[in-house]
GUKOLGU-127119 format. One record per residue (C-alpha): z, x, y; residue number from 1. Coordinates in steps of 0.1 Angstrom, whole numbers, always signed. Example, Ala and Ser with C-alpha at 12.3 -4.5 7.8 and 13.67 -1.06 7.14 Angstrom:
<nodes>
      Z      X      Y    i
    +78   +123    -45    1
    +71   +137    -11    2
</nodes>
This chain:
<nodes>
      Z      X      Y    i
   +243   -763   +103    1
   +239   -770   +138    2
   +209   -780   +156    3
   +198   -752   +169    4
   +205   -764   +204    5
   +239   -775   +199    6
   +233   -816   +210    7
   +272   -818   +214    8
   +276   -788   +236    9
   +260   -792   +263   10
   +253   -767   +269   11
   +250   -801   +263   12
   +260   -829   +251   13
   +293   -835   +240   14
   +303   -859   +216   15
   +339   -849   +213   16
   +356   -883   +201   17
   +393   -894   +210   18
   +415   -923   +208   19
   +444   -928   +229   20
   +465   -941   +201   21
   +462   -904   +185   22
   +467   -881   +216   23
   +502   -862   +209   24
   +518   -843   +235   25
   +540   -857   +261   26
   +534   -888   +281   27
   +525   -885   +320   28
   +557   -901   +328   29
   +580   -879   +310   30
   +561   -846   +326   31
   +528   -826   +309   32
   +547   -792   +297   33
   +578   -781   +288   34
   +598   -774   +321   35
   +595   -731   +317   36
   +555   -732   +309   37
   +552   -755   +341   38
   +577   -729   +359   39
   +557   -700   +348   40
   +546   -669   +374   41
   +511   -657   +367   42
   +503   -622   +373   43
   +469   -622   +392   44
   +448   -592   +389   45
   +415   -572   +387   46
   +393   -588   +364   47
   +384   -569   +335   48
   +345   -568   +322   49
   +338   -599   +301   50
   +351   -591   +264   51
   +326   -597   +235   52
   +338   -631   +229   53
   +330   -641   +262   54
   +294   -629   +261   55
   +298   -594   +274   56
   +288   -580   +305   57
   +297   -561   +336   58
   +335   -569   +354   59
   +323   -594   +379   60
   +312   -586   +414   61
   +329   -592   +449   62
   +314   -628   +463   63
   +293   -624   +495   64
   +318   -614   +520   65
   +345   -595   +498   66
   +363   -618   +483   67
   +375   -603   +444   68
   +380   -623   +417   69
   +414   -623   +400   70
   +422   -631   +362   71
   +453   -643   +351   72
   +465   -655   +317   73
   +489   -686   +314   74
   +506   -699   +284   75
   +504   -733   +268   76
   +522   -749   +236   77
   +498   -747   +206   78
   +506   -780   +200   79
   +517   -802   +227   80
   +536   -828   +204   81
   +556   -797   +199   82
   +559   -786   +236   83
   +587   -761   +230   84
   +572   -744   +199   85
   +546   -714   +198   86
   +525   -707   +227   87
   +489   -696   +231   88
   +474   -678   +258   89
   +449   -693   +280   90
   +423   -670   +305   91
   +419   -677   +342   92
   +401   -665   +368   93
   +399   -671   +405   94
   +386   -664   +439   95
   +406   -675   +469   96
   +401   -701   +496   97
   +385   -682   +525   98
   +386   -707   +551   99
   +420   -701   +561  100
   +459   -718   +548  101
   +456   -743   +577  102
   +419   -760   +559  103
   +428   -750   +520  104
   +430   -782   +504  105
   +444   -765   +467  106
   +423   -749   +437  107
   +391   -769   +423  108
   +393   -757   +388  109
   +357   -762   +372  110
   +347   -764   +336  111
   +308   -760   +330  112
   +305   -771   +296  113
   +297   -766   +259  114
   +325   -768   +245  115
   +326   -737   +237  116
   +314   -724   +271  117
   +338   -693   +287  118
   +350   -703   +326  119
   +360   -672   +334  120
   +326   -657   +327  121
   +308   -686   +343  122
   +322   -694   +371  123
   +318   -656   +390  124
   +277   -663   +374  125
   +277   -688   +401  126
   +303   -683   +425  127
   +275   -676   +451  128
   +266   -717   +450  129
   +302   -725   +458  130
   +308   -708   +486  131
   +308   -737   +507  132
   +335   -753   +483  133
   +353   -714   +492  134
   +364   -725   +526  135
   +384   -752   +512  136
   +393   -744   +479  137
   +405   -717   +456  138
   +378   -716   +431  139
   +394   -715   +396  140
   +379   -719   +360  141
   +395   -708   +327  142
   +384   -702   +286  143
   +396   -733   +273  144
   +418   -729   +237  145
   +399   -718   +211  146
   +372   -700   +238  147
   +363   -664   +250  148
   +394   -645   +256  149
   +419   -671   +253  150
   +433   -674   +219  151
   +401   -679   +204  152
   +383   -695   +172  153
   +363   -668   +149  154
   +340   -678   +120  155
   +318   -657   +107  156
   +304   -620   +118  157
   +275   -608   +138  158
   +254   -601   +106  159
   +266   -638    +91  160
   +259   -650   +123  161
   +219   -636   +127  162
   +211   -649    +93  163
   +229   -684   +101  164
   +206   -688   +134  165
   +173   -677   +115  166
   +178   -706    +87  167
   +156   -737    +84  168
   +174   -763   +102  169
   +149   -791    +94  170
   +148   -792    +49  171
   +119   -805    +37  172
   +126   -804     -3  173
   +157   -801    -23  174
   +160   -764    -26  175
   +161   -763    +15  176
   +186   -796    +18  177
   +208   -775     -5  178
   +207   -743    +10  179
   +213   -763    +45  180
   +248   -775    +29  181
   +256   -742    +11  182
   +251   -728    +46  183
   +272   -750    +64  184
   +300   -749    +40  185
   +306   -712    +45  186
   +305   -713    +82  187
   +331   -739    +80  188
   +347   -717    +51  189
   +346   -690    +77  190
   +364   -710   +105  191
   +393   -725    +85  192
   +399   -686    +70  193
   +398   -671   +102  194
   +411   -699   +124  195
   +435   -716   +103  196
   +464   -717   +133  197
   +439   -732   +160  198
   +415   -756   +144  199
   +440   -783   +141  200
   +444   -777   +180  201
   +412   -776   +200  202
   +405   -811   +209  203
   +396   -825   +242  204
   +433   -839   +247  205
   +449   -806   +241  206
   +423   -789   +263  207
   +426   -817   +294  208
   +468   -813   +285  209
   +465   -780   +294  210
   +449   -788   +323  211
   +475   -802   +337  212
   +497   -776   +331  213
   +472   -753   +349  214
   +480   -778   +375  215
   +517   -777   +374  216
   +515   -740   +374  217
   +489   -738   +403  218
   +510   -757   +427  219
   +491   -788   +430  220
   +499   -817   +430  221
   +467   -833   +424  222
   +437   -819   +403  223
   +406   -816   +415  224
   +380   -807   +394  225
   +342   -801   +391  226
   +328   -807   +355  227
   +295   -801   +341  228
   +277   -816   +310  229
   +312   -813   +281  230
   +332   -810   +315  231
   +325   -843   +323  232
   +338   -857   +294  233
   +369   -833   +298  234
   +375   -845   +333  235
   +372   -880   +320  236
   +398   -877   +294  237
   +424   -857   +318  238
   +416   -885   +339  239
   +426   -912   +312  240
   +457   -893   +305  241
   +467   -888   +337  242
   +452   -910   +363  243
   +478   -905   +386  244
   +472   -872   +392  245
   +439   -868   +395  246
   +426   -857   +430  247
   +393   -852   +442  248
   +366   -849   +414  249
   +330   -844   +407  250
   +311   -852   +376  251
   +276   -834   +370  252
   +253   -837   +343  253
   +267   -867   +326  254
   +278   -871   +287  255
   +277   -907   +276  256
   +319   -912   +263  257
   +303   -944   +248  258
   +282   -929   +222  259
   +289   -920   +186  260
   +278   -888   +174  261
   +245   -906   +159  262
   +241   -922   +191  263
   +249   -890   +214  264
   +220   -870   +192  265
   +195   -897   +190  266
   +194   -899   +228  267
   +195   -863   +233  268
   +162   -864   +213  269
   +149   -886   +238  270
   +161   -867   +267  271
   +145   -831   +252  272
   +110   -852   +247  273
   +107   -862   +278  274
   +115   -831   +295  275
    +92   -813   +273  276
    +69   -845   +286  277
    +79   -833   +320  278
    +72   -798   +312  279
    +34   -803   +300  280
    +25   -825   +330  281
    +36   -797   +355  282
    +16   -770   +331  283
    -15   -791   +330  284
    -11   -803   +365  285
    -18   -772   +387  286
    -44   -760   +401  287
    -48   -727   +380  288
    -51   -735   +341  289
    -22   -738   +323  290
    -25   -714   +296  291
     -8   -733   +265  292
    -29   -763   +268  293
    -57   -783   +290  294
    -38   -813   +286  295
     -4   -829   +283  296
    -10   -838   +250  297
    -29   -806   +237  298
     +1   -786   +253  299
    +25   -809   +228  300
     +0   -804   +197  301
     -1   -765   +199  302
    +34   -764   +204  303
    +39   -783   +172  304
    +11   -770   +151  305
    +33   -737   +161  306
    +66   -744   +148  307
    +48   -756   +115  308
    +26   -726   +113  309
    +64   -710   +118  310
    +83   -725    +91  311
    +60   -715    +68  312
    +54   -680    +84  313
    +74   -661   +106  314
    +61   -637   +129  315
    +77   -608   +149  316
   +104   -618   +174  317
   +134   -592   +186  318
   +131   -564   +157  319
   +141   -559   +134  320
   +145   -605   +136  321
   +112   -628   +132  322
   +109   -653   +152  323
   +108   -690   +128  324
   +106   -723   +133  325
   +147   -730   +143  326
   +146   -698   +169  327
   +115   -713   +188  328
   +128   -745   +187  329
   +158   -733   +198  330
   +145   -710   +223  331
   +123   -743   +236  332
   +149   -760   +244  333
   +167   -734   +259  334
   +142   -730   +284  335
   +140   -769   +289  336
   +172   -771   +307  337
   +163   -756   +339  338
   +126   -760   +357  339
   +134   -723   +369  340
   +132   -716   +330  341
   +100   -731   +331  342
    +75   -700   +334  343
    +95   -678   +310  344
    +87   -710   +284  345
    +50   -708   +296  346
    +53   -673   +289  347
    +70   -674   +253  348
    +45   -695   +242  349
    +18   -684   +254  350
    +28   -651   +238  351
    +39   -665   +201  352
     +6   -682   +198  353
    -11   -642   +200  354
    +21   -635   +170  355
    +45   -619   +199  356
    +79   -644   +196  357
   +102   -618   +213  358
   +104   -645   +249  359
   +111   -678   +232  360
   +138   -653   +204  361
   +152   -642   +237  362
   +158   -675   +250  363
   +175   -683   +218  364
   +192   -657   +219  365
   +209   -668   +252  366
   +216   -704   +236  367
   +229   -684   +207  368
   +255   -665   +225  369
   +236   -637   +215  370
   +235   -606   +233  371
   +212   -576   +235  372
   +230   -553   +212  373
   +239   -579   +185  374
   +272   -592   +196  375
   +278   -628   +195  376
   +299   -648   +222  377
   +324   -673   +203  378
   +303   -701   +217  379
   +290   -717   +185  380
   +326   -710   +166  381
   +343   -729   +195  382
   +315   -756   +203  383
   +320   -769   +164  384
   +352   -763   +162  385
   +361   -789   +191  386
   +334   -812   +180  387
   +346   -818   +146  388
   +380   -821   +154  389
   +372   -845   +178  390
   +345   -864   +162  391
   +355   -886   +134  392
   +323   -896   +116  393
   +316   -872    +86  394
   +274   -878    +81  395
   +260   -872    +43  396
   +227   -864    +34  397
   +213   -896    +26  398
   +225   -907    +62  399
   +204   -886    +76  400
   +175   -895    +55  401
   +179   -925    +63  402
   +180   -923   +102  403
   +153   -896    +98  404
   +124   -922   +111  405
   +140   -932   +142  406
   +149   -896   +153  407
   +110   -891   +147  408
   +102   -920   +168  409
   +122   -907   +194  410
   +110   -869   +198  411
    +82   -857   +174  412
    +91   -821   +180  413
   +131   -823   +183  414
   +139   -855   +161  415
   +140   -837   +129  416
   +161   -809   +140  417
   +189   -832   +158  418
   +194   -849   +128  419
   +200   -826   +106  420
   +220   -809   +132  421
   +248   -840   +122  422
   +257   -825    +87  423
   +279   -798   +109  424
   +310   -814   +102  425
   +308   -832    +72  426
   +331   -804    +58  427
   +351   -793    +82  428
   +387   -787    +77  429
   +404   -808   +102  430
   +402   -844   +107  431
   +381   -861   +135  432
   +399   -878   +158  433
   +379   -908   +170  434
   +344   -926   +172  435
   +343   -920   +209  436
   +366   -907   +240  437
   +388   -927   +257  438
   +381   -924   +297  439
   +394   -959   +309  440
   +415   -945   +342  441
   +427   -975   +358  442
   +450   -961   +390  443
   +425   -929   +396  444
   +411   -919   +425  445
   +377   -922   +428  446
   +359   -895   +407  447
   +320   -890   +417  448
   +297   -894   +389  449
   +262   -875   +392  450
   +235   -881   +371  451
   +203   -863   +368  452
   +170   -888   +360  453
   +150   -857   +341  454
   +182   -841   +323  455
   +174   -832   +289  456
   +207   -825   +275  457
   +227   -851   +289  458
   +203   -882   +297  459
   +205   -899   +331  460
   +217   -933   +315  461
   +252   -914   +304  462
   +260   -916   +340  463
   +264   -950   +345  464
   +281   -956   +310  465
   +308   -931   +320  466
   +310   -952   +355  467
   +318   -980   +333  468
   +336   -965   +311  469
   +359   -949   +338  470
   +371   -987   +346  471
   +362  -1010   +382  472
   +369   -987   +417  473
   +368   -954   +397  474
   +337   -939   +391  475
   +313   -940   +420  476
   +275   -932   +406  477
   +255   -911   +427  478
   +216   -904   +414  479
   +192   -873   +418  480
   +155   -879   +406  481
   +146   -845   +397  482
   +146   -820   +366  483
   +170   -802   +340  484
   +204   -799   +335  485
   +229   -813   +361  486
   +219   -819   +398  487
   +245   -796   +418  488
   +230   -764   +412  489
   +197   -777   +424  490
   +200   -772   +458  491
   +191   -806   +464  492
   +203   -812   +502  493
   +209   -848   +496  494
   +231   -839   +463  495
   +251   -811   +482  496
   +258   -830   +509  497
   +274   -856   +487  498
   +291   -837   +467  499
   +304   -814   +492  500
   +312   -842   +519  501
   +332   -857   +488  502
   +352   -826   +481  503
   +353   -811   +515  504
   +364   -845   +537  505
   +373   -873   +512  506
   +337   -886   +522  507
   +335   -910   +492  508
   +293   -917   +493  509
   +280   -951   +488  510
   +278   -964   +453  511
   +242   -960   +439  512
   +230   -934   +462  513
   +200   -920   +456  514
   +183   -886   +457  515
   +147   -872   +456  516
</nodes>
């Protein structure tokens, strides 16, 4: 199973793992896509409400000003060492440059995470906090394969799906470790009956080939490309493959293309502690009392004397569901990736420790892909299914026993809980492709890296690894000292002007700039 949080989704961090040696597809001299996909007409239109794999909803809303957003679906070779075989659809969605044809630079195509995460839904969520990007570009996003409305991966059902969240994700005895396993094999059972076709086609190569397609098929000649938390390591493996063509890009919310799946959870249990750290300091901190705790510490200690009271005893989250120990923890850390989330995790547990656990199930809920009438998004089916096809370490039960101590060490309250969270794969039908993503882009443009010192998901030391990583003259780091996930959507003035001076003028900021 899963941690409960998804560590490799960023919503979080990805540990999507690549080698160079086993891309297929076709080479960036020889062209990207077969000569009619990269020739193909898409046939813009009204976008539809958000279908069920995409997490529901209402159609979205004009930007400020009345722009519409368009949706569009383009085709791409299922497999791209087979460029003139079947084809799969992909989902776009746009909202055209306003500024006028003589300032539009071309499309900024985003991707905000997971994997697993739908664009097309996203991107209209915050369309409001790109509107200065609107004058320049035509902002475009997409459902990468195997997400939301594209041609999708599907596991198991709702039902399956409600009971699979509510397990223990942290055993503590034999009959738990066992049911853990049995667990994961039938969600993996699941995938490979359902998704037979895609899984052996949802790596980060296929994804970033079909980028460039998108490109082709856009009429750029450059990409440029915002990425957040997985989209980082997206953009940084498109970038590897084709350097050459890779315009002006930002990278927010940093995942570490270093790190080793063991090494990409163990630091994402660091980065959860100390924004929970973070998080009791502000409680304690203000002038009114902080109702979960009178100190830093005793805020910590309830919240852990909770999820053990939990594990042994449920109590009444989103009836007919209880709330147990893997939804608060899950709903915890859902809440820890934004200070704006902040109160509604004051609130939650504040509420579970008088036996109400309907906040902190709702917040896990929205990590879930959960919505209110039952329905799951594909999220979870499409986050694993790209991590263990990318990931090639396969991680037993007495591995994790034996790292168990230093993911303890390293978060008290998360440790446990990313650990186990690295059995996910171990029987997964497909292959893993490498120990770690190639990004080395020697011949890129600059590509502006953004790291964020109090993110929880993707810790502030991946940024600098991925400027390294990235190869001398690429990566340009750029730091924000404040809190949760990413730095862009702050509305930091120092960040925006940055990252919008980059994308806007070519500004390229100073190496090692810092913002408070």
């Amino acid at each position: 199973m899963p941690a409960p949080f998804r560590p490799r989704a960023a919503v979080l961090t990805a540990t999507a793992l690549l080698l160079s040696s086993l891309m297929t597809g076709v080479s960036e001299d020889s062209g990207s896509a077969d000569k009619d996909l990269s020739a193909q007409k898409l046939g813009w239109k009204d976008c539809p409400a958000p279908s069920a794999s995409e997490g529901g909803g209402e159609a979205p809303s004009p930007l400020p000003g009345g722009a519409d957003w368009q949706c569009a679906t383009m085709k791409a070779p299922l497999d791209w060492a087979e460029p003139k075989g079947d084809t799969i659809r992909l989902a776009l969605i746009r909202a055209k440059a306003g500024g006028g044809a003589s300032k539009r630079i071309g499309s900024l195509i985003f991707n905000f995470g997971g994997p697993g995460g739908s664009g097309v839904s996203a991107l209209p969520s915050f369309g409001a906090d790109y509107a200065t990007l609107r004058t320049r570009y035509d902002l475009v996003s997409f459902d990468p394969r195997g997400v939301g409305r594209s041609d999708g991966v599907r596991c198991e059902d709702d039902e399956q799906l409600d009971v699979y969240f509510q397990q223990d994700a942290t055993p503590d005895n034999a009959t738990e470790r066992a049911e853990l396993l049995d667990n994961t094999r039938k969600f993996n059972a699941a995938c490979e009956k359902h998704s037979k076709r895609m899984l052996p086609h949802v790596r980060t190569t296929d994804a970033a080939r079909d980028m460039d397609l998108m490109r082709q098929v856009l009429g750029d000649d450059k990409l440029h490309y915002f990425g957040i938390s997985y989209g980082t390591e997206l953009g940084g493996v498109y970038a590897h493959l084709f350097p050459k063509k890779v315009g002006r890009a930002v990278f927010d919310g940093v995942v570490d293309p270093t790190q080793n799946p063991e090494q990409g959870s163990l630091g994402q249990a660091k980065g959860f502690q100390h924004a929970l750290d973070n998080f009791a300091e502000d409680c304690t901190s203000k002038t009114e009392d902080c109702p979960v705790g009178n100190t830093p510490k005793d805020v910590k200690n309830r919240i852990a004397r909770l999820l053990k009271d939990l594990d042994a005893t449920p109590i009444p989250g989103v009836f007919p569901r209880e709330l147990t120990e893997t939804s608060a923890a899950t709903g915890i850390a859902q809440a820890l990736y934004s200070k704006d989330f902040w109160p509604y995790l004051t609130q939650g547990l504040d509420e579970a420790y008088d036996g109400d656990g309907t906040v902190l199930m709702l917040l896990a809920d929205s990590m879930n892909g959960r919505s209110r009438n039952g329905e799951y998004s594909n999220l979870s089916a499409a986050n694993i299914a790209v991590n263990c096809s990318d990931q090639k370490p396969r991680y037993t039960v007495a591995d994790i026993e034996a790292k168990l101590p230093e993911f303890r060490a390293a978060s008290p309250l998360f440790g446990d809980f990313l650990a186990w969270s690295m059995v996910s794969c171990t029987d997964w039908a497909v292959p893993g492709a490498a120990e770690h993503p190639d990004v080395h882009a020697t011949g890129s443009a600059p590509i502006l890296v953004v790291g964020n010192t109090g993110d929880p998901a993707t810790p502030y030391e991946g940024a600098r690894k991925m400027v390294g990583a990235l190869g001398e003259g690429v990566g340009v780091e750029l730091t924000y000292k404040g809190q949760g996930h990413g730095a862009y959507d702050s509305g930091n003035r120092c960040v925006l002007k940055a990252v919008n001076g980059y994308l806007l003028n070519g500004k390229v900021p100073a190496a090692g700039t810092a913002c408070a």
